[in-house]
C-alpha distance (Angstrom), angle and dihedral (degrees) to the residues before:
residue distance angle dihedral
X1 . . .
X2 3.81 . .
X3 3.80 123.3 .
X4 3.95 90.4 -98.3
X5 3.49 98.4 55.5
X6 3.43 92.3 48.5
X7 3.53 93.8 51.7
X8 3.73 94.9 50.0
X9 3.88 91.2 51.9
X10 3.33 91.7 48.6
X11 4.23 93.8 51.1
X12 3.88 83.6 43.2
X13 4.00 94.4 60.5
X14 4.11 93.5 34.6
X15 3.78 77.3 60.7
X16 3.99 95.1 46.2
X17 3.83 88.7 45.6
X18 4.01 89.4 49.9
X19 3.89 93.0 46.3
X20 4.06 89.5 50.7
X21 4.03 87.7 50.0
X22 4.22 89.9 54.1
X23 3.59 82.5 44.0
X24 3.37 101.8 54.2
X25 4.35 91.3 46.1
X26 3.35 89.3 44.8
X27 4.18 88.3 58.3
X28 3.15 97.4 41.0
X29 4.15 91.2 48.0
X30 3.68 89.2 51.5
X31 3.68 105.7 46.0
X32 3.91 83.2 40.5
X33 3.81 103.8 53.6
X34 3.74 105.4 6.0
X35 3.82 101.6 54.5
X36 3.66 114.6 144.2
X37 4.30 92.8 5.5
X38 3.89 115.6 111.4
X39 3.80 111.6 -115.9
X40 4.01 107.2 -136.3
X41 3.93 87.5 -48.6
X42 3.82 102.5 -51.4
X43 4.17 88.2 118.6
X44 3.86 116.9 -114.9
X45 4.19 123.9 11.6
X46 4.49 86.0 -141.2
X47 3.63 92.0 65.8
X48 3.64 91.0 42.0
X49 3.81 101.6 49.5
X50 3.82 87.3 49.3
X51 3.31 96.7 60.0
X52 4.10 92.2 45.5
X53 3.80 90.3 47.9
X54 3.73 85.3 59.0
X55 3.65 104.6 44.7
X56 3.10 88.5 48.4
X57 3.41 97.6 50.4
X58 3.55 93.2 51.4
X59 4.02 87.6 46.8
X60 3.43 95.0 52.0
X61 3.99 91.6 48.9
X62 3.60 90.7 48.5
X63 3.77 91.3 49.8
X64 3.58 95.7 55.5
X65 3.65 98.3 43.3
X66 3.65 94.6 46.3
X67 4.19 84.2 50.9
X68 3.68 91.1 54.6
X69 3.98 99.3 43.5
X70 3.77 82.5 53.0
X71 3.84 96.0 49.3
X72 3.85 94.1 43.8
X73 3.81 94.2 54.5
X74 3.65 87.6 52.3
X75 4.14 89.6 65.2
């Protein structure tokens, strides 16, 4: 892999691992403060913050892992 492509990968997942982090606050916010309000029509905040939490959990995992598969093949 040449020195480009590994530097776009790597921006790519810094940017998955980032969106998985908003994710995450964004969940927790919304099951936090906005339980039991709609949110713009979707039905219930809970629900909705759950589901963040754990996409962005899963981002976020993904992210990092992907970030350190990339760095160890470098060595």
């Amino acid at each position: 892999m040449t020195h480009d492509q590994e530097m776009a990968f790597g921006v790519f997942f810094f940017g998955v691992y980032i969106l998985g982090g908003t994710l995450v606050l964004a969940g927790i916010f919304l099951i936090s403060f906005m339980s039991g309000q709609d949110l713009m029509g979707w039905g219930d905040a809970r629900p909705i913050g759950y589901f963040f939490l754990a996409v962005g959990l899963c981002l976020s995992v993904g992210g990092i892992r992907s970030l350190s598969l990339l760095l160890e093949k470098k060595r």
